[in-house]
PDB file with one MODEL, atoms N, CA, C and O in Angstrom:
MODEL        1
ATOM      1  N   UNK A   1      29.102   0.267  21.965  1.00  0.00           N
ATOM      2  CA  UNK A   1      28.519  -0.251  20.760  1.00  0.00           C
ATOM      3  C   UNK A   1      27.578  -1.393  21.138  1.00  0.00           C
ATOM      4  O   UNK A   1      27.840  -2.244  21.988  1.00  0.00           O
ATOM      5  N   UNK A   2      26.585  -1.331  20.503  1.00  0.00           N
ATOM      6  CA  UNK A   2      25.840  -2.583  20.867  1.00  0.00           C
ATOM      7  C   UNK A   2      25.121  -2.935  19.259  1.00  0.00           C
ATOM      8  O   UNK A   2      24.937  -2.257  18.248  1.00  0.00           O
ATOM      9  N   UNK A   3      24.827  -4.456  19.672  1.00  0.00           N
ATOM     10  CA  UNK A   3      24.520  -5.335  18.916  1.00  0.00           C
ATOM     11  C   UNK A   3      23.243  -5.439  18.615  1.00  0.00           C
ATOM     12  O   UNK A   3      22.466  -5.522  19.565  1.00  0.00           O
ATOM     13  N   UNK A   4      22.828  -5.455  17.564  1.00  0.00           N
ATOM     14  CA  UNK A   4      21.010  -5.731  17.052  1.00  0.00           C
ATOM     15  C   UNK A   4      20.350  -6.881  16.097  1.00  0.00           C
ATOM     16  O   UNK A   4      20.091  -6.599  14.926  1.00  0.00           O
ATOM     17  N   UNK A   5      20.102  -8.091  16.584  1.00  0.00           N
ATOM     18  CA  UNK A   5      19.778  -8.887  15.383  1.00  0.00           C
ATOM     19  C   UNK A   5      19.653  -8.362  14.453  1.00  0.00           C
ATOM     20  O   UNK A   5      19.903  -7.156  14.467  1.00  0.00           O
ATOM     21  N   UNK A   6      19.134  -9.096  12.981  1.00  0.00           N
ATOM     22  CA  UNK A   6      18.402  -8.497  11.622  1.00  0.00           C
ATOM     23  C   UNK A   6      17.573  -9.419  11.794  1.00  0.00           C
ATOM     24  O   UNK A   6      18.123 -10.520  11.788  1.00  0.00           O
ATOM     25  N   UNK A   7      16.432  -9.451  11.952  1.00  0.00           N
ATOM     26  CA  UNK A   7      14.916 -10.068  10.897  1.00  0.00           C
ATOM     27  C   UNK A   7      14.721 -10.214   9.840  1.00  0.00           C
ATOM     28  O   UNK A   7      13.519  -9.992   9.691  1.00  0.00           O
ATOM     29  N   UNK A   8      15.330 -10.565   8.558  1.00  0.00           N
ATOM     30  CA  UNK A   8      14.497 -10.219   7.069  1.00  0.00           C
ATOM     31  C   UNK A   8      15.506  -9.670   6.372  1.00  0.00           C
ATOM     32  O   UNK A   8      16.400  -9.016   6.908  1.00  0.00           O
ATOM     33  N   UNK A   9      15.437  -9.874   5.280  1.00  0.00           N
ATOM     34  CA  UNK A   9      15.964  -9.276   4.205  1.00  0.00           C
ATOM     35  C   UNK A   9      15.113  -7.421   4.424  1.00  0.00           C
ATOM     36  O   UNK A   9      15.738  -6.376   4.247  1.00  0.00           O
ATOM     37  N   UNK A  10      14.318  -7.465   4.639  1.00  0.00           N
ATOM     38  CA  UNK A  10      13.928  -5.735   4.623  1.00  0.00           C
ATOM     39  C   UNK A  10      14.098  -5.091   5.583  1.00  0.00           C
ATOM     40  O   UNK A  10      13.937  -3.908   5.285  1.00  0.00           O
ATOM     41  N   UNK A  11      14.428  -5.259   6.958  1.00  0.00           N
ATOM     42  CA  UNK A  11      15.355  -5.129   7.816  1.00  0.00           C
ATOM     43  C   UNK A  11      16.880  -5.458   7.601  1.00  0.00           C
ATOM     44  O   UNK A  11      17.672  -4.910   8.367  1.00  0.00           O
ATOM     45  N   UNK A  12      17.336  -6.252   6.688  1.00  0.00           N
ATOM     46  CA  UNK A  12      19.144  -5.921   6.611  1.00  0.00           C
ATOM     47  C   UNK A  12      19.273  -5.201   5.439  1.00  0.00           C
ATOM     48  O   UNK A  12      20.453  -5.045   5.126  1.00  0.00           O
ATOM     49  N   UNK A  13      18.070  -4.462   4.303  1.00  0.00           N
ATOM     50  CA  UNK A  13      18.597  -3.853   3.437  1.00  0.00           C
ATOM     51  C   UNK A  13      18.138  -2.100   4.145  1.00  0.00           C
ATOM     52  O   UNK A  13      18.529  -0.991   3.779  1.00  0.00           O
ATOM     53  N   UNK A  14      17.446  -2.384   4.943  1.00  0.00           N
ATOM     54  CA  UNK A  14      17.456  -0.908   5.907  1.00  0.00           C
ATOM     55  C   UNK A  14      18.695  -0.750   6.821  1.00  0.00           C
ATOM     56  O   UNK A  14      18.994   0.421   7.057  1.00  0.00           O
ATOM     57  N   UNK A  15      19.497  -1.733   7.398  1.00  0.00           N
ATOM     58  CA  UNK A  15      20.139  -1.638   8.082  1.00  0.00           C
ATOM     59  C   UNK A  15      21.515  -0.701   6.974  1.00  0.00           C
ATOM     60  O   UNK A  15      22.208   0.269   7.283  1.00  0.00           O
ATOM     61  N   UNK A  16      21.472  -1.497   5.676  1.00  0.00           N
ATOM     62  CA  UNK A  16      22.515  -1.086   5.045  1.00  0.00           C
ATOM     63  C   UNK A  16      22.345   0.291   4.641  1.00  0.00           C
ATOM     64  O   UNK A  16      23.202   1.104   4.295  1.00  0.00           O
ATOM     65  N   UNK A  17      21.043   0.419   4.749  1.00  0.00           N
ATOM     66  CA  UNK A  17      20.789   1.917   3.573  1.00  0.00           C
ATOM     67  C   UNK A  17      21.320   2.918   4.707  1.00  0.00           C
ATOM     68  O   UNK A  17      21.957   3.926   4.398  1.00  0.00           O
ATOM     69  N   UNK A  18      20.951   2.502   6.375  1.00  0.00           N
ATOM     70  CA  UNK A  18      20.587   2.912   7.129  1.00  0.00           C
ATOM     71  C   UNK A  18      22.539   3.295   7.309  1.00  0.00           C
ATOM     72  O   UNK A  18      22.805   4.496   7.249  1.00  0.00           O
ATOM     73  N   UNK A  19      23.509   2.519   7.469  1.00  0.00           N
ATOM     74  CA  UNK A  19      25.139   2.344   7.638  1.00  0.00           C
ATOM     75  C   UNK A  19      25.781   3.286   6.739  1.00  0.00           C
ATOM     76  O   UNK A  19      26.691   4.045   7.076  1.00  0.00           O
ATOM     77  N   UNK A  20      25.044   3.171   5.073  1.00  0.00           N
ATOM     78  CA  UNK A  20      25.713   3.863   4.702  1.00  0.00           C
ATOM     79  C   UNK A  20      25.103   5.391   4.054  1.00  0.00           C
ATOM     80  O   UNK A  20      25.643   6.208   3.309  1.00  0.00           O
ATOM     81  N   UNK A  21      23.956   5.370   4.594  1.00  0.00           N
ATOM     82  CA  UNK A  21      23.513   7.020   4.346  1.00  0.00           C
ATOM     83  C   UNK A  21      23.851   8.138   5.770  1.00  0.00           C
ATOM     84  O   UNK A  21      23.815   9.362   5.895  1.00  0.00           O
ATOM     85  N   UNK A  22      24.237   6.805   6.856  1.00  0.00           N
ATOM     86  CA  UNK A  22      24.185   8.022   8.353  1.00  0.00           C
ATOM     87  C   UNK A  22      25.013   9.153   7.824  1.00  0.00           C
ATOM     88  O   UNK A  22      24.548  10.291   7.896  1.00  0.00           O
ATOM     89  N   UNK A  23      26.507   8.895   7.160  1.00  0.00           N
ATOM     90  CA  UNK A  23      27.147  10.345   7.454  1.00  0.00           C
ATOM     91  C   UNK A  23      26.575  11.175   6.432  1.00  0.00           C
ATOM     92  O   UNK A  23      27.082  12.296   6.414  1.00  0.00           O
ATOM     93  N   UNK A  24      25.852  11.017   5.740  1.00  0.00           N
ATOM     94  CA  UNK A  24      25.212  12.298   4.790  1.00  0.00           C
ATOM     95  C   UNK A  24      24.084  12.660   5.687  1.00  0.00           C
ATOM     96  O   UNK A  24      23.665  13.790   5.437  1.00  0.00           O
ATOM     97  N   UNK A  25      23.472  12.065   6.639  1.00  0.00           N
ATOM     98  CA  UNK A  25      22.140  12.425   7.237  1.00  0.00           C
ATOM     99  C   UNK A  25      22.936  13.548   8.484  1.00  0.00           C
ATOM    100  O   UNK A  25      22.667  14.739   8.638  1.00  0.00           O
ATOM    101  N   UNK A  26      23.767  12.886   9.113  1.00  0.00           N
ATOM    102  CA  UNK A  26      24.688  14.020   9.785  1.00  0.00           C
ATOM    103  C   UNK A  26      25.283  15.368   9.226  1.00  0.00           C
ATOM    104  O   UNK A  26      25.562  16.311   9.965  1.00  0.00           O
ATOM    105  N   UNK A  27      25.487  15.383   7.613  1.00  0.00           N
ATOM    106  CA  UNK A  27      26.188  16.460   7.333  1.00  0.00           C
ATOM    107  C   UNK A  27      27.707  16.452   6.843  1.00  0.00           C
ATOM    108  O   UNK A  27      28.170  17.394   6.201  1.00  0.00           O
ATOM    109  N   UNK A  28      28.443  15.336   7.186  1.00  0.00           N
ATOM    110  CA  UNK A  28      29.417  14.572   7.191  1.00  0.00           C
ATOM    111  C   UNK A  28      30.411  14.790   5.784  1.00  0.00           C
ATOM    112  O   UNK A  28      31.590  15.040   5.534  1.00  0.00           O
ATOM    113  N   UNK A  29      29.049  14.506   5.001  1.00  0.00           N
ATOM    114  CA  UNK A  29      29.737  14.614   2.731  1.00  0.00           C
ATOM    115  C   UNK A  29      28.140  14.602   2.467  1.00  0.00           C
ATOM    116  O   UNK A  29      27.097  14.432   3.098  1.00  0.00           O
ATOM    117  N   UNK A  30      28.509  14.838   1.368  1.00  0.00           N
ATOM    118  CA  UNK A  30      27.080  15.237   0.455  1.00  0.00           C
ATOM    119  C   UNK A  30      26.580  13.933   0.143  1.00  0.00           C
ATOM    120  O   UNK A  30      25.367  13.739   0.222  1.00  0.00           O
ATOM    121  N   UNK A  31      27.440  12.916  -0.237  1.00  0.00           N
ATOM    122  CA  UNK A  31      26.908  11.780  -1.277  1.00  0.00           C
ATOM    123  C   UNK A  31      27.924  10.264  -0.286  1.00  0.00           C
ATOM    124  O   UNK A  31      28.995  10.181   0.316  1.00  0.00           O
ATOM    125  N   UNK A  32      26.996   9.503  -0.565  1.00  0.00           N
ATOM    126  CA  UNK A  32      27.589   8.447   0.225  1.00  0.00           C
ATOM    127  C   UNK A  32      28.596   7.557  -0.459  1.00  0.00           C
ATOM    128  O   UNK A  32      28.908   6.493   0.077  1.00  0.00           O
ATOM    129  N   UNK A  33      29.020   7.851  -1.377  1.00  0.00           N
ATOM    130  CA  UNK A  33      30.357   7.786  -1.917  1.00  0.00           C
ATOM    131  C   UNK A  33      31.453   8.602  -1.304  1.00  0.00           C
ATOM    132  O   UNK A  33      32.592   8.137  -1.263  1.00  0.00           O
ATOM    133  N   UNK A  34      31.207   9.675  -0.872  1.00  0.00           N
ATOM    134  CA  UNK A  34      32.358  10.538  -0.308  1.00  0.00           C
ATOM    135  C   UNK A  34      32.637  10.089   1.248  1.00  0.00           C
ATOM    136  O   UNK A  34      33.340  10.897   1.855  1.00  0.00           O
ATOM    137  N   UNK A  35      32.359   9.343   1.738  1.00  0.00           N
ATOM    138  CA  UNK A  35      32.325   9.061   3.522  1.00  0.00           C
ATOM    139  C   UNK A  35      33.701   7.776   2.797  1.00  0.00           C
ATOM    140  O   UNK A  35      33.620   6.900   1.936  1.00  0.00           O
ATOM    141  N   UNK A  36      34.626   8.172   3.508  1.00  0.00           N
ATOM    142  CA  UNK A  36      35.953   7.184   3.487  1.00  0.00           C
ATOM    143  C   UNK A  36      36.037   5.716   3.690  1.00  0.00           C
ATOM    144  O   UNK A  36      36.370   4.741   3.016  1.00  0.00           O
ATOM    145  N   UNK A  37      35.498   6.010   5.177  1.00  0.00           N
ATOM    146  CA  UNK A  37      35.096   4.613   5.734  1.00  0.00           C
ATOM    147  C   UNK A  37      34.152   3.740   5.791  1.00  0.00           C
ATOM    148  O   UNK A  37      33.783   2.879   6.590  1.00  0.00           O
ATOM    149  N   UNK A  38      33.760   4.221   4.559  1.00  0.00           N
ATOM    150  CA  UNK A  38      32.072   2.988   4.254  1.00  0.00           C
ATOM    151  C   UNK A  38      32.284   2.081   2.890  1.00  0.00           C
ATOM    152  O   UNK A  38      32.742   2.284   1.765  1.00  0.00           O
ATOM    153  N   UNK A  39      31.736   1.036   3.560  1.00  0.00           N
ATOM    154  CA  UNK A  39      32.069  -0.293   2.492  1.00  0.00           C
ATOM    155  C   UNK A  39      31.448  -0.010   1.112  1.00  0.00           C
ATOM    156  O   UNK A  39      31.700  -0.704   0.128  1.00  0.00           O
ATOM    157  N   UNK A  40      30.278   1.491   1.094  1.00  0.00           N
ATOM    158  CA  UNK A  40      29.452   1.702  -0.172  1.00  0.00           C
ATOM    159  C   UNK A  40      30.517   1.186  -1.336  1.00  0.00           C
ATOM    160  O   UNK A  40      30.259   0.119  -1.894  1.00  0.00           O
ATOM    161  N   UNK A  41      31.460   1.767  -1.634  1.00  0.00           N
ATOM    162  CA  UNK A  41      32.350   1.884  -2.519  1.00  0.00           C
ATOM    163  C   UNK A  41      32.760   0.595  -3.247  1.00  0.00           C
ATOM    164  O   UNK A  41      32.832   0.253  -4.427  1.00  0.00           O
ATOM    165  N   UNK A  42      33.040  -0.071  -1.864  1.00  0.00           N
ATOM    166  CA  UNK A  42      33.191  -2.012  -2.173  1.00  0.00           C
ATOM    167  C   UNK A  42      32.542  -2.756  -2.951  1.00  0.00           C
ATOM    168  O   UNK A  42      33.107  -3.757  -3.393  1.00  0.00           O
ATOM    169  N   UNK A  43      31.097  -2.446  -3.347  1.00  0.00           N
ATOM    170  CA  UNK A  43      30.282  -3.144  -3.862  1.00  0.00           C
ATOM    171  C   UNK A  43      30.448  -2.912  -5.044  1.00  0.00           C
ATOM    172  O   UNK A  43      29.954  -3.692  -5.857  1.00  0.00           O
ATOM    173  N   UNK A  44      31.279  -1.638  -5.543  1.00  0.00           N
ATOM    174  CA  UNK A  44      31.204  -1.180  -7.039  1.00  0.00           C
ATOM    175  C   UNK A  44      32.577  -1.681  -7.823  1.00  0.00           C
ATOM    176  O   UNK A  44      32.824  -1.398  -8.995  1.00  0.00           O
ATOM    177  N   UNK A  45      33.600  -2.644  -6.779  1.00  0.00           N
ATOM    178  CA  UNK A  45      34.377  -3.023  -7.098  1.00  0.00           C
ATOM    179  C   UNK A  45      34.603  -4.486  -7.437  1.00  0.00           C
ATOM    180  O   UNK A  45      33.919  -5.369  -6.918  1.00  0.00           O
ATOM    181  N   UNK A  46      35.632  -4.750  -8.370  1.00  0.00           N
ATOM    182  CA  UNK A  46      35.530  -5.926  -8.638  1.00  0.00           C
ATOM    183  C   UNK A  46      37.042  -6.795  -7.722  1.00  0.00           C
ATOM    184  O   UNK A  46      37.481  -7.942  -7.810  1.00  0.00           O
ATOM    185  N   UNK A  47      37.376  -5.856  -7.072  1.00  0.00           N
ATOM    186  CA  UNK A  47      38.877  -6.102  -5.994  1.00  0.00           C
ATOM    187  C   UNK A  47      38.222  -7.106  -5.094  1.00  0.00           C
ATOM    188  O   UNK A  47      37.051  -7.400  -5.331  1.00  0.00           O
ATOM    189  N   UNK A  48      38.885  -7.697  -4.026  1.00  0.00           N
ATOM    190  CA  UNK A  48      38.967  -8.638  -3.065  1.00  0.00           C
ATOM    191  C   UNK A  48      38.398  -8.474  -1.913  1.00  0.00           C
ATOM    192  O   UNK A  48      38.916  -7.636  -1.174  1.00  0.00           O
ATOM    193  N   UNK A  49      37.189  -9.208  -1.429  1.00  0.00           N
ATOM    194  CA  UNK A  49      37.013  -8.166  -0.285  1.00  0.00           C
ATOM    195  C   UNK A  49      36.204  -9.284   0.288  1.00  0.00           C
ATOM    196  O   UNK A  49      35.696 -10.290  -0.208  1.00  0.00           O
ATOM    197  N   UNK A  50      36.263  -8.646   1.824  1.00  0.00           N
ATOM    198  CA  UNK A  50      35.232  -9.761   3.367  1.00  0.00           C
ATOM    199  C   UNK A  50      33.409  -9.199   2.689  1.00  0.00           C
ATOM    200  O   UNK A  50      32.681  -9.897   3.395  1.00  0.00           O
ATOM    201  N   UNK A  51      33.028  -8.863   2.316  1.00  0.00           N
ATOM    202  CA  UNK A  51      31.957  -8.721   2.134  1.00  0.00           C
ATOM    203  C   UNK A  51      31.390  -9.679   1.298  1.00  0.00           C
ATOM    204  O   UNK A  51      32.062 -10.216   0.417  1.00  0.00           O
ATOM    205  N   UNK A  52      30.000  -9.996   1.525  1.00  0.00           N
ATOM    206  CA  UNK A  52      29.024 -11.186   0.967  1.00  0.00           C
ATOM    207  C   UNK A  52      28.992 -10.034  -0.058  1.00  0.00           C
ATOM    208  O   UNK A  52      28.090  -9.313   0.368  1.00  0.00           O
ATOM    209  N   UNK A  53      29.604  -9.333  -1.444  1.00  0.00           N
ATOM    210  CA  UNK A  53      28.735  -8.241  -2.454  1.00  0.00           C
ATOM    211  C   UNK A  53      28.234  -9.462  -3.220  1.00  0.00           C
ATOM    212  O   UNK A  53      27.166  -8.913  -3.490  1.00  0.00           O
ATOM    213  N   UNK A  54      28.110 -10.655  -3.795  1.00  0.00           N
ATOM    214  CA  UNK A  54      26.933 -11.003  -4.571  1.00  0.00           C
ATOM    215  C   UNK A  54      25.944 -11.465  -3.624  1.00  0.00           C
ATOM    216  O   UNK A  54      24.938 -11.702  -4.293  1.00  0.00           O
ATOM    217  N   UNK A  55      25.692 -11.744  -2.257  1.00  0.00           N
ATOM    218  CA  UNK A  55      24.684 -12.058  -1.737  1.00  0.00           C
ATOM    219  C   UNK A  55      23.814 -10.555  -1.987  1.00  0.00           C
ATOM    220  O   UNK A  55      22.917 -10.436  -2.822  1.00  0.00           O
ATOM    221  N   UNK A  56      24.347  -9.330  -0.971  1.00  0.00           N
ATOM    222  CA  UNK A  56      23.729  -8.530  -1.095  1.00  0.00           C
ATOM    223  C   UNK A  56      23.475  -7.606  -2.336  1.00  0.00           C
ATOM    224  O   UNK A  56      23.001  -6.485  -2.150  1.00  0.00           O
ATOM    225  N   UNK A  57      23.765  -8.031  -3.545  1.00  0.00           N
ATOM    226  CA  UNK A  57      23.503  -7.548  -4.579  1.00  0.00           C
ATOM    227  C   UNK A  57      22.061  -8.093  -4.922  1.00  0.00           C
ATOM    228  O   UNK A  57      21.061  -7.378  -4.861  1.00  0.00           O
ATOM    229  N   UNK A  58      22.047  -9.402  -5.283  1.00  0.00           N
ATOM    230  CA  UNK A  58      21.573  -9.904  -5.391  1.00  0.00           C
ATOM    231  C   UNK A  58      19.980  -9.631  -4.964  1.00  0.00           C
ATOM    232  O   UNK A  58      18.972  -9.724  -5.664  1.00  0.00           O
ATOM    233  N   UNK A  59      20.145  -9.209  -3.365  1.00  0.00           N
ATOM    234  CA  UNK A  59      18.831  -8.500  -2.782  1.00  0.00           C
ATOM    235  C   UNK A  59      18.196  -7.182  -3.384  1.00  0.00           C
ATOM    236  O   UNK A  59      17.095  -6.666  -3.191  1.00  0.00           O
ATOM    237  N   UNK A  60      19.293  -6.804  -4.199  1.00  0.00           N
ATOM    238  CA  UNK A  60      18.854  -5.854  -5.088  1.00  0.00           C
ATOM    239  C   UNK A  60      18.948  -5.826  -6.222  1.00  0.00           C
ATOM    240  O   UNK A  60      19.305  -4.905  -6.957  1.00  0.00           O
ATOM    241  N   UNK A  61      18.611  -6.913  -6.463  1.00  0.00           N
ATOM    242  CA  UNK A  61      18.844  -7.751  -8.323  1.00  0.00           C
ATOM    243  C   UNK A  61      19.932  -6.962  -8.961  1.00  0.00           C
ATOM    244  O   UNK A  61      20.199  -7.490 -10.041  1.00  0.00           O
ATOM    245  N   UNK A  62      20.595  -6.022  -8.761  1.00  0.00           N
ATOM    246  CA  UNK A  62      21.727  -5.696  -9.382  1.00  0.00           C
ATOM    247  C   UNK A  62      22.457  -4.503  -8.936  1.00  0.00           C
ATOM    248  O   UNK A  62      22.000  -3.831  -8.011  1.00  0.00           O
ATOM    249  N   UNK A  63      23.870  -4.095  -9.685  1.00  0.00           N
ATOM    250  CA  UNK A  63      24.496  -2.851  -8.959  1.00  0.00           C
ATOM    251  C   UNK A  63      23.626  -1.524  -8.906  1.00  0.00           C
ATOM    252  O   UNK A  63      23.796  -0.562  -8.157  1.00  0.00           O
ATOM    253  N   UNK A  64      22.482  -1.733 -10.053  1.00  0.00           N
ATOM    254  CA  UNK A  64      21.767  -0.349 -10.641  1.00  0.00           C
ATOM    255  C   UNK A  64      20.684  -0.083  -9.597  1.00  0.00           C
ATOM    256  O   UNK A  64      20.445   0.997  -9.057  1.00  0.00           O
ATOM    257  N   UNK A  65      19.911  -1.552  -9.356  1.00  0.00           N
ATOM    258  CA  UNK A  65      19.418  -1.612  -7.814  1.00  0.00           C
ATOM    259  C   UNK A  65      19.910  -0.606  -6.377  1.00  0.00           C
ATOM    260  O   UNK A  65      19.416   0.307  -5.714  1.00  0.00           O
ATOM    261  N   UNK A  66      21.198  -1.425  -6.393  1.00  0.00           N
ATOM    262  CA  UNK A  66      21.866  -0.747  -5.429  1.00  0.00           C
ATOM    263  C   UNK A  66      22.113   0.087  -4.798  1.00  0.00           C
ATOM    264  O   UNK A  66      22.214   0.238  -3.580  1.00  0.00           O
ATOM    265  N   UNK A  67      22.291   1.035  -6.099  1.00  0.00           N
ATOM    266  CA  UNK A  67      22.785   2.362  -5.908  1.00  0.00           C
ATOM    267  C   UNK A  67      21.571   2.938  -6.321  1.00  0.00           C
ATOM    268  O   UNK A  67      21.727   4.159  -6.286  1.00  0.00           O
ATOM    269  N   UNK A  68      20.184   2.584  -6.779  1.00  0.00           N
ATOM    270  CA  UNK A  68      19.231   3.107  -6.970  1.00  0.00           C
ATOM    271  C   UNK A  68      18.572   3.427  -5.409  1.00  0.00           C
ATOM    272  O   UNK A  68      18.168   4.528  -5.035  1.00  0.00           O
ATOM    273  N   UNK A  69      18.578   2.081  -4.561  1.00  0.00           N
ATOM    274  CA  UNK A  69      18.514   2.072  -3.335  1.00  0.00           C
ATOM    275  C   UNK A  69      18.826   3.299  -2.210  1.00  0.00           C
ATOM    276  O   UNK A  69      18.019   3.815  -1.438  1.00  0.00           O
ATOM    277  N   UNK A  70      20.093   3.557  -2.356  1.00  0.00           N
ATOM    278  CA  UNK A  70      21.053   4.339  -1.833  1.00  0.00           C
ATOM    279  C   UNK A  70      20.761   5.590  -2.574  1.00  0.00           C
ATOM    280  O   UNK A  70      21.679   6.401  -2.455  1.00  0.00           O
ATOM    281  N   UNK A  71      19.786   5.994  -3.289  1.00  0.00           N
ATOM    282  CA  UNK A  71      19.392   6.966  -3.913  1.00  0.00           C
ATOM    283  C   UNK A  71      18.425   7.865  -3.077  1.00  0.00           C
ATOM    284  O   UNK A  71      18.517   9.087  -2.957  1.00  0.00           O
ATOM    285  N   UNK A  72      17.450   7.022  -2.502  1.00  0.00           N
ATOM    286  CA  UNK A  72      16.241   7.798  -1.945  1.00  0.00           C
ATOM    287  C   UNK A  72      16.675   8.328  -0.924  1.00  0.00           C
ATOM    288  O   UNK A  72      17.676   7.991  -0.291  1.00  0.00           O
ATOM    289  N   UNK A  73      15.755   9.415  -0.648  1.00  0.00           N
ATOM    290  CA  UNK A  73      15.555  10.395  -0.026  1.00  0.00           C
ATOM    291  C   UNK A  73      15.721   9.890   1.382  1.00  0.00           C
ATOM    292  O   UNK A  73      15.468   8.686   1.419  1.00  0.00           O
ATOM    293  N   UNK A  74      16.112  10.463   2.743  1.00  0.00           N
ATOM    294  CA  UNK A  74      16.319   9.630   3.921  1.00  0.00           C
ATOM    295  C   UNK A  74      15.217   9.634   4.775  1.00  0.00           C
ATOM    296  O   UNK A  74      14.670  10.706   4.515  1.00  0.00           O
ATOM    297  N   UNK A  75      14.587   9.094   5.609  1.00  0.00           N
ATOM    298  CA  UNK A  75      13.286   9.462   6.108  1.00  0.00           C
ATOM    299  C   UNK A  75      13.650   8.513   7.732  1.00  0.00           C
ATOM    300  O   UNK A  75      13.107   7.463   8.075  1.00  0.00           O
ATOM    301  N   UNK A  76      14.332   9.010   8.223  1.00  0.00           N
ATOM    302  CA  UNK A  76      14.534   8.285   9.552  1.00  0.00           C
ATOM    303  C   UNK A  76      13.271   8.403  10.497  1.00  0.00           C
ATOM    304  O   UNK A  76      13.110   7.385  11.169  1.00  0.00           O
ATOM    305  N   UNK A  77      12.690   9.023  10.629  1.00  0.00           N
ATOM    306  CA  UNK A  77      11.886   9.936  11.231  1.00  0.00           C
ATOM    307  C   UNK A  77      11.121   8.366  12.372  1.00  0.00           C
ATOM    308  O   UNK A  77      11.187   8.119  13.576  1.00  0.00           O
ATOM    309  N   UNK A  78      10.667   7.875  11.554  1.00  0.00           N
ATOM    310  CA  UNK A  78       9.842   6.312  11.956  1.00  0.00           C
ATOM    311  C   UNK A  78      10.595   5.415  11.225  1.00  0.00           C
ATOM    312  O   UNK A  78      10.044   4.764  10.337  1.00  0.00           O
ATOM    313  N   UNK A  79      11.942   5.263  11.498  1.00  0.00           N
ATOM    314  CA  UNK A  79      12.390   4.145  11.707  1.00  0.00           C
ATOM    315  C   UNK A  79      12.564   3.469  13.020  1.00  0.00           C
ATOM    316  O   UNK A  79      12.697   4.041  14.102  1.00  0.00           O
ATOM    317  N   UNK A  80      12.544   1.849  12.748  1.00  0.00           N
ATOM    318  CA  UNK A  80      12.108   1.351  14.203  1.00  0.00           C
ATOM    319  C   UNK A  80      13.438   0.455  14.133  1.00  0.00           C
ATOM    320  O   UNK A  80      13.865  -0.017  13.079  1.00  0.00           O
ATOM    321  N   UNK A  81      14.081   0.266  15.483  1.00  0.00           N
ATOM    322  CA  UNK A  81      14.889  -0.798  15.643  1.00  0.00           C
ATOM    323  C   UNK A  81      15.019  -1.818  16.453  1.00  0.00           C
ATOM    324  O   UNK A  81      15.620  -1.556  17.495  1.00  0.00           O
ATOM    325  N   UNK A  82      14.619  -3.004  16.307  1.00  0.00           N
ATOM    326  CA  UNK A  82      14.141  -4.127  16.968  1.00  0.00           C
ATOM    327  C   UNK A  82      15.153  -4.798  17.972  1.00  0.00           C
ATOM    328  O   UNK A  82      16.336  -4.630  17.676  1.00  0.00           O
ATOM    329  N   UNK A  83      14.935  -5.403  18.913  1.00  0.00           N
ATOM    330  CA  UNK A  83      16.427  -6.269  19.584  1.00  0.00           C
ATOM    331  C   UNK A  83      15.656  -7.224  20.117  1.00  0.00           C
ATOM    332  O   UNK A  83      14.465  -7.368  20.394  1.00  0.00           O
ATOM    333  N   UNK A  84      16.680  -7.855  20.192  1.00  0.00           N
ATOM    334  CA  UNK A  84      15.860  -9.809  20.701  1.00  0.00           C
ATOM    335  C   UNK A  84      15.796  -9.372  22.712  1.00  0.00           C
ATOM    336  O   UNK A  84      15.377 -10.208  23.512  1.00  0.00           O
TER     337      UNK A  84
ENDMDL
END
């Protein structure tokens, strides 16, 4: 496993789109709600949890954001990933 700074808010909201769309881009589940082990789910909850969800909400002015986000289409193709 290795480690990758973030740059920017538009680099850590790619990183996220990027965490929690991989297992649908693999084939994995259809919808990124169905992958077990992804925090997607966390954000829609109002339970207890290690995650910053109002920071990163916030980057997406709201839950409708969010999951609007996590909506589009995947386009890895030219994605770039930076390291210090």
């Amino acid at each position: 496993m290795r480690r990758v700074r973030v740059h920017g808010d538009e680099q850590f909201s790619a990183t996220i789109f990027y965490i929690h769309k991989n297992p649908v881009h693999h084939g994995l589940v259809k919808e990124v709600e169905d992958w077990k082990w992804s925090s997607y789910k966390s954000f829609f909850s109002k339970g207890e949890t290690c995650l910053q969800r109002e920071k990163v909400l916030d980057m997406f002015q709201s839950i409708d954001g969010f999951a609007a986000f996590h909506r589009q289409a995947i386009h890895l193709k030219n994605a770039v990933v930076t390291e210090d």
